[in-house]
NUNUTI-597529 format. One record per residue (C-alpha): x, y, z. Coordinates in steps of 0.1 Angstrom, whole numbers, plus 5000, padded with zeros to 4 digits. Each point is the difference from the previous one (the first is absolute). Layout:
BEGIN
XYZ/...
***
This chain:
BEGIN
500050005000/501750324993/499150375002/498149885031/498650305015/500549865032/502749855024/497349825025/501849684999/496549855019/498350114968/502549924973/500849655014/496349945004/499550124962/502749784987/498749695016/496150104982/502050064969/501849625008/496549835002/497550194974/503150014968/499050364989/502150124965/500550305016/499350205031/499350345000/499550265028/497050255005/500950355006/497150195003/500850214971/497050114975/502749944970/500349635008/496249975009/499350134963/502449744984/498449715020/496750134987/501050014966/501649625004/496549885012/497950164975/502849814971/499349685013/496450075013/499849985035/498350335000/498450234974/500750345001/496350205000/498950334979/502450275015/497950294995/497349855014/502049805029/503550155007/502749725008/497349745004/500049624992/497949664998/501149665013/498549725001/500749675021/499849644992/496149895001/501249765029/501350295022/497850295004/499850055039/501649925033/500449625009/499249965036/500149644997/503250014985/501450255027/502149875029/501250105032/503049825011/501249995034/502449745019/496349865017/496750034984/498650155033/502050314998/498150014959/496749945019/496649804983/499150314974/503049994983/502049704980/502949895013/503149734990/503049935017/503050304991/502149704988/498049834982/498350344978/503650064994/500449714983/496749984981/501050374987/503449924986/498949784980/497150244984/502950274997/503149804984/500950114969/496650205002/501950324983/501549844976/499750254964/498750255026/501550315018/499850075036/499250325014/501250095033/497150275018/501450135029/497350185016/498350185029/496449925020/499650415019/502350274987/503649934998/501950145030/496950065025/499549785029/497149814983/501749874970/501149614996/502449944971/499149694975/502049874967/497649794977/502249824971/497749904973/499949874958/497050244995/500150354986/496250045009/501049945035/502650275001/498050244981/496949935029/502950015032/501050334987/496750175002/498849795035/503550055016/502750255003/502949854979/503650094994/503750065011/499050205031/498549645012/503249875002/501450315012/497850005028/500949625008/503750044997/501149705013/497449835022/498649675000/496650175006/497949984970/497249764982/501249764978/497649914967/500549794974/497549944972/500149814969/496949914972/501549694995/497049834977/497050185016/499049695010/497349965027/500549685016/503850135009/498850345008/501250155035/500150335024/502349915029/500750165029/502949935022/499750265029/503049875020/502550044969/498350344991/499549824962/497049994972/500349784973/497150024972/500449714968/497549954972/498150325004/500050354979/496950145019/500950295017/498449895039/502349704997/503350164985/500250375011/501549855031/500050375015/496150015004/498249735017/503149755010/502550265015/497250275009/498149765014/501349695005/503150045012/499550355017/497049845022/502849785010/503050255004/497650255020/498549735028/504249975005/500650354999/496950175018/497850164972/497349874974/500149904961/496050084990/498049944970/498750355003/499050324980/501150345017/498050304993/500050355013/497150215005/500550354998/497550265018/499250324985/501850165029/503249854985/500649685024/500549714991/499149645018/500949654988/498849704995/500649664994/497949694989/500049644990/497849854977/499949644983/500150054962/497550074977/498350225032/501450364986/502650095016/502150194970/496750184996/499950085038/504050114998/499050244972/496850105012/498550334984/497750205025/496649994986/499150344991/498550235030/502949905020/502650044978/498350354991/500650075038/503749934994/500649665010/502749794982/500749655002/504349894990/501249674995/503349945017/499249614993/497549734983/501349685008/502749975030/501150165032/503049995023/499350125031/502450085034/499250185030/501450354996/502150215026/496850205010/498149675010/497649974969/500149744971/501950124970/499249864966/502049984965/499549864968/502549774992/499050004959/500950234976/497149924976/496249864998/499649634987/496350064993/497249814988/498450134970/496949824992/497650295018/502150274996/498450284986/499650415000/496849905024/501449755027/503450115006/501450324976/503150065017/501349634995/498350034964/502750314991/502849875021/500149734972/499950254969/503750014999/503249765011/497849695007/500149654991/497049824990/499649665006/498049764984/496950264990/498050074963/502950144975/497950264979/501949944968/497550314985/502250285018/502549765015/499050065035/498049815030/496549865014/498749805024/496449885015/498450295022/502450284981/497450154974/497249914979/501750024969/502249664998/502650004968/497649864973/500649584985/502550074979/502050245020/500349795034/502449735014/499049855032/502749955029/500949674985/500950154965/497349894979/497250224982/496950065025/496750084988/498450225029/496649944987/500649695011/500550135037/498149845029/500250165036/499649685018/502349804976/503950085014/500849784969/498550264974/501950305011/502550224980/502450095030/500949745026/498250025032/502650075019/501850224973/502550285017/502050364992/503150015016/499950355005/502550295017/498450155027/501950315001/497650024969/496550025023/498450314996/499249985038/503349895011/500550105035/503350275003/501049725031/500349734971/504350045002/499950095039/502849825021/498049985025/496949934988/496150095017/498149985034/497549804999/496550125014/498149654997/500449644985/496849924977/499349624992/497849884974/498049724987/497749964973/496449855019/496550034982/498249965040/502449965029/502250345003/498750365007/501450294978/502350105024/501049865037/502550095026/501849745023/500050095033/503750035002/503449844985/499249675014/496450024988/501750104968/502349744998/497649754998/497550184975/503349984979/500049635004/496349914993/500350204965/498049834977/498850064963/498849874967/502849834977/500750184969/502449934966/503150165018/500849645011/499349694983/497549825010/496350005008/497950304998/497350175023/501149725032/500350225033/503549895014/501350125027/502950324996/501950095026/501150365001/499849914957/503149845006/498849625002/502349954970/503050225012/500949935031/503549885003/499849755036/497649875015/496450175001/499349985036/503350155007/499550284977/496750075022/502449975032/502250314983/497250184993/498849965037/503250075011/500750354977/497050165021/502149995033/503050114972/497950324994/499650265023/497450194980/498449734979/498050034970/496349935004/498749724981/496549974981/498549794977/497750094965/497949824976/499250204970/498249684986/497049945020/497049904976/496150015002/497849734998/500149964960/504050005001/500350394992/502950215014/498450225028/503050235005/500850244971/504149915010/503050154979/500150415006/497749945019/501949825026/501750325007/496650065024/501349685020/503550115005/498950345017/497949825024/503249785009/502250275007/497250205019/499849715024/504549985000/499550365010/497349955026/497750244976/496649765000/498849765027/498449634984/497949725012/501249725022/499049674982/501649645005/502349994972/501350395005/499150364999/497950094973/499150344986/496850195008/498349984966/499750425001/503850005005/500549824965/500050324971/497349984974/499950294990/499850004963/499349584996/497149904978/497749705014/501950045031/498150085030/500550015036/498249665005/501849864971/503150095023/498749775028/499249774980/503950014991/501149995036/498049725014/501349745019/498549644983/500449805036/499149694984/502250024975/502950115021/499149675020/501049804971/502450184995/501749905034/499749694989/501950034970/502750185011/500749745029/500249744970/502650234984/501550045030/500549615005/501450034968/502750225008/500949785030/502050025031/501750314995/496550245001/500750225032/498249935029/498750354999/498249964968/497949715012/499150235033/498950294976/498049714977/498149905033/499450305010/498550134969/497849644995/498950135037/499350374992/497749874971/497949775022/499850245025/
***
C-alpha cells in the first residue's frame, strides 16, 4: 500500500490482512475530496451501477438500483455475536465469535478478486467534538462510497483525528455474489468490528448507519455511560425566539422523517413558530455539564423512504432531495430523465417512458394500491440525501456539543389502544412506556405486513446486547441525569370504527408538541389516568382544524381499559420472550399498571 495517508499501524495492519483475504486488484483510499467523488461517479455511470439523472432538472443526482433479491434490511440475516449468547439476549441472533469467523472467511476469500477496495475512513458526530466515534469501512462498491459520503463525514481529517489509536470501528463489506442464502450483517461488539457479505442495499452496507450508529454504539454507550437511540431530534422555535428540543422514537413506517421536518400548520406558523430538524433518524445522547441530556446527530445525511414523499406529506424532505441525492431503486422517468415513486404526484411517467425499480418497462395503468407487486418504485425505495441540504435544517446541525433535550416522545402506530398523547409519570414510568412500544409492521423490514409486534424504544432490531440489559441502562441513565428529560408517548394513528384516521397528523402534529413542552415547563396541568397523565381535551389546539372538535379530542384521549388489559397480557408474553435479563423494575411497573387499570 503506498501513499497511505495514514501511519495507524492498528489500521494499516488490519487493512492489509482484509486486502490478504477478499484479493482486491487494487486498493484505493477515500479522501473526501469532491474531485475524486466526481471521477467515481463518472466510473459507475460507464459500467452502470448508477445513471446520472437530467441536471437541470436534478443537479448532481443519480439512480441505483439493487439486485431484485436485496431490497431491504435482513433482520434474519443479522447477528450479534458475543463470547455467550446471554450477553446477545433472545431478540437478537447470535453464533459463537469463532465460529462466525470462520463461516465469514470463507464467503470473503478471493471475494475482490477483479475488484478494487475502497478504504472509507470516516466519522459518526463531528470530527474533533467530544461526540464523534471514528469508523473505516473498506468495500468493492462505488455505490457504497458514494452513499457513506453523503451519510458520514469522510476524509483525511478522520485519520487526522485518530492519529495513532487503536480506537476506531472496523468494517468490511464485500457483494460477493449477492447471494441470499450466504447473506450476513455481523456484529462483534467485543472486537469493535462489522462485517457485511452479499448485500448492496444501503441498511446492510452503509455500516456507518444502523450497525455502528446503532448497533455498536448501543453497546459502546452502556460501557461508557450514555445512549445510542433510534431517534429524530427537532427544535421548536417560539415566536419570542427560544428554542426547545425534542427527541422521539418511532418504529418505521409510523412518520417520523415527517415529524423531524415538521412544517407548522398555518395559524401557528403565521404567529411565528418554526419547527428545525437537527436529526431524522438517530441520536447520541450524554448528560451534559449543566445536568440536562445533550443530544447529537451522528449522520451527516437522510437515508429516506420515498414511496409517500410528496410536496403534501413531508415538503422539506421532498426539496432536500432536489439536489446531491442518490436514488435507489425508484420509477426512472426516461421522458425528462428524472424520478417517481408511488404517493409523489398524480402524474406517473407514461408506458413507454417508465422503468420500474427492477429495470424493466412499467405500465402505470397497470397500477394497483393493494398489489406491492404492481408498483413502479420499490416499496421500500430511498434518497440518500445531504442534510445540510434541508430547507429547515437546524443552525445546531454541526454543533460540538449538540442540544438539550426538553422531552423523549415514543411512538407506535395503534388503530384502538393508545391516546394521542400520554405522559409517564416520571423516568422510570418512562422507561418502561419505552419498553412496551408496539406498532403495526410495515415494508421497512422484510417480512409480514400489518402484524402488531412489539418495538422497544423502535430499537427491537438495533440493540447491540442483550434487550433486558439495555432496559437496565436506560433505568440506570435516570439516576445518571440530574435534570432528566420527561418522557411521553403519541399515537397519531388512532382510527374510527370504519378504519378512518381520526387525527389530521403531519403539520398538524406540531399542536401535540406544544402541549408536551407546556407540561416540560409546568405551563398546563392533565388528568391522572392509569396508564399516565393525559391532556385536558381544551388544552389540545384546534384552532383552525376541520371536523375536529372538542369531543373528537376526547375521543382521542381515551383510555380503552379493556383493551389495555390485553394488552398487559401481551406485553408479559413479550416480556417472557426477552427472558431473564428484563429488570426487576419493569415487571413492578407492569403490575402496577395491570393494577391501576382494574382499579
Amino acid at each position: 500500500m503506498n501513499n497511505t495517508p495514514t501511519n495507524n499501524k492498528f489500521v494499516l495492519d488490519w487493512i492489509e490482512e482484509m486486502a490478504a483475504m477478499t484479493c482486491p486488484d487494487q486498493i484505493v483510499w477515500i479522501d473526501g475530496t469532491n474531485e475524486q467523488a466526481e471521477a467515481l461517479r463518472a466510473e459507475a455511470c460507464a459500467t452502470g451501477e448508477m445513471i446520472k439523472l437530467n441536471q437541470e432538472k436534478l443537479p448532481n443526482c443519480y439512480l441505483h438500483r439493487t439486485a431484485v433479491n436485496d431490497v431491504a434490511r435482513v433482520e434474519g440475516r443479522t447477528y450479534i455475536c458475543t463470547p455467550t449468547k446471554e450477553e446477545a439476549g433472545n431478540i437478537n441472533n447470535w453464533m459463537d465469535p469463532a465460529e462466525m469467523y470462520a463461516k465469514l472467511k470463507k464467503l470473503y476469500t478471493g471475494s475482490m478478486k477483479g475488484r478494487t477496495m475502497y478504504v472509507i475512513p470516516y466519522s459518526m458526530g463531528v470530527v474533533g467534538s467530544d461526540f464523534a466515534k471514528y469508523g473505516i469501512e473498506l468495500t468493492d462498491s462505488i455505490y457504497v462510497v458514494l452513499n457513506m459520503l453523503i451519510m458520514t463525514r469522510v476524509g483525511n481529517n478522520v485519520l487526522e483525528a485518530l492519529g495513532d489509536s487503536a480506537d476506531y470501528i472496523k468494517g468490511l463489506h464485500a457483494r460477493a455474489d449477492i447471494d441470499e442464502e450466504n447473506r450476513y450483517i455481523v456484529h462483534f461488539p467485543q472486537d469493535n468490528t462489522i462485517m457485511s457479505v452479499n448485500s448492496g442495499y444501503g441498511g446492510n452496507v452503509l455500516l456507518g448507519k444502523k450497525c455502528f450508529a446503532l448497533r455498536i454504539a448501543s453497546y459502546l454507550g452502556r460501557k461508557e455511560g450514555w445512549m445510542a437511540e433510534h431517534m429524530l431530534i427537532l427544535g421548536v422555535k417560539y415566536p419570542s425566539g427560544e428554542k426547545k428540543y425534542v427527541t422521539a422514537a418511532f418504529p418505521s413506517a409510523c412518520g417520523k422523517t415527517n415529524l423531524a421536518m415538521l412544517i407548522p400548520p398555518k395559524f401557528l406558523s403565521e404567529q411565528g413558530y418554526e419547527v428545525e430538524c437537527v436529526g431524522d433518524d438517530i441520536a447520541w445522547l450524554r448528560v451534559g455539564e449543566d445536568g440536562r441530556l445533550w443530544a447529537v446527530n451522528p449522520e451527516n445525511g437522510f437515508f429516506g423512504v420515498a414511496p409517500g414523499t410528496n410536496e403534501k406529506s413531508n415538503p422539506n424532505a421532498l426539496h432536500t432531495c432536489l439536489r446531491d441525492t442518490i436514488f435507489t431503486n425508484v420509477v426512472h422517468n426516461t421522458a425528462d430523465n428524472t424520478v417517481w415513486w408511488e404517493g409523489l404526484d398524480n402524474n406517473p411517467p407514461q408506458p413507454g417512458n417508465a422503468i420500474d425499480w427492477k429495470g424493466n418497462p412499467w405500465d402505470c395503468t397497470k397500477y394497483d394500491k393493494k398489489d406491492k407487486s404492481t408498483c413502479g418504485a420499490h416499496p421500500n425505495s430511498r434518497f440518500t440525501a445531504l442534510a445540510a441540504n434541508c430547507p429547515c435544517i437546524s443552525p445546531e446541525f454541526n454543533s460540538l456539543k449538540g442540544v438539550p433535550v426538553s422531552a423523549i416522545v415514543f411512538g407506535g402506530r395503534r388503530a384502538k389502544t393508545a391516546p394521542l398523547v400520554y405522559q409517564s409519570y416520571g423516568w422510570q414510568h418512562g422507561s418502561f412506556v419505552g419498553s412496551i412500544m408496539a406498532s403495526e409492521t410495515t415494508a421497512a423490514a422484510a417480512g409480514a405486513v400489518g402484524v402488531v409486534r412489539r418495538d422497544p424504544m423502535a430499537m427491537r432490531p438495533f440493540v447491540g446486547y442483550n434487550m433486558g440489559d439495555y432496559w437496565q441502562h436506560w433505568l440506570n441513565m435516570g439516576h445518571k441525569i440530574p435534570n432528566p428529560p420527561m418522557i411521553f408517548h403519541v399515537n397519531w394513528f388512532r382510527t374510527d370504527d370504519e378504519g378512518h384516521f381520526i387525527w389530521p397528523g403531519f403539520g398538524d402534529n406540531m399542536r401535540v408538541l406544544l402541549w408536551i413542552l407546556a407540561r416540560c415547563e409546568g405551563k398546563v396541568d392533565a388528568v391522572e389516568t392509569a396508564i399516565g397523565y393525559v391532556p385536558k381535551a381544551e388544552d389540545i389546539m384546534i384552532e383552525g382544524l376541520e371536523d375536529i372538535t372538542i369531543d373528537t379530542i376526547r375521543e382521542l384521549l381515551t383510555v380503552d381499559t379493556q383493551s389495555w388489559l390485553e394488552d398487559v397480557a401481551n406485553i408479559k408474553e413479550f416480556y417472557a420472550q426477552v427472558g431473564d435479563h428484563v429488570p426487576a423494575t419493569m415487571y413492578e411497573e407492569l403490575a402496577a399498571l395491570e393494577a391501576r387499570l382494574k382499579a
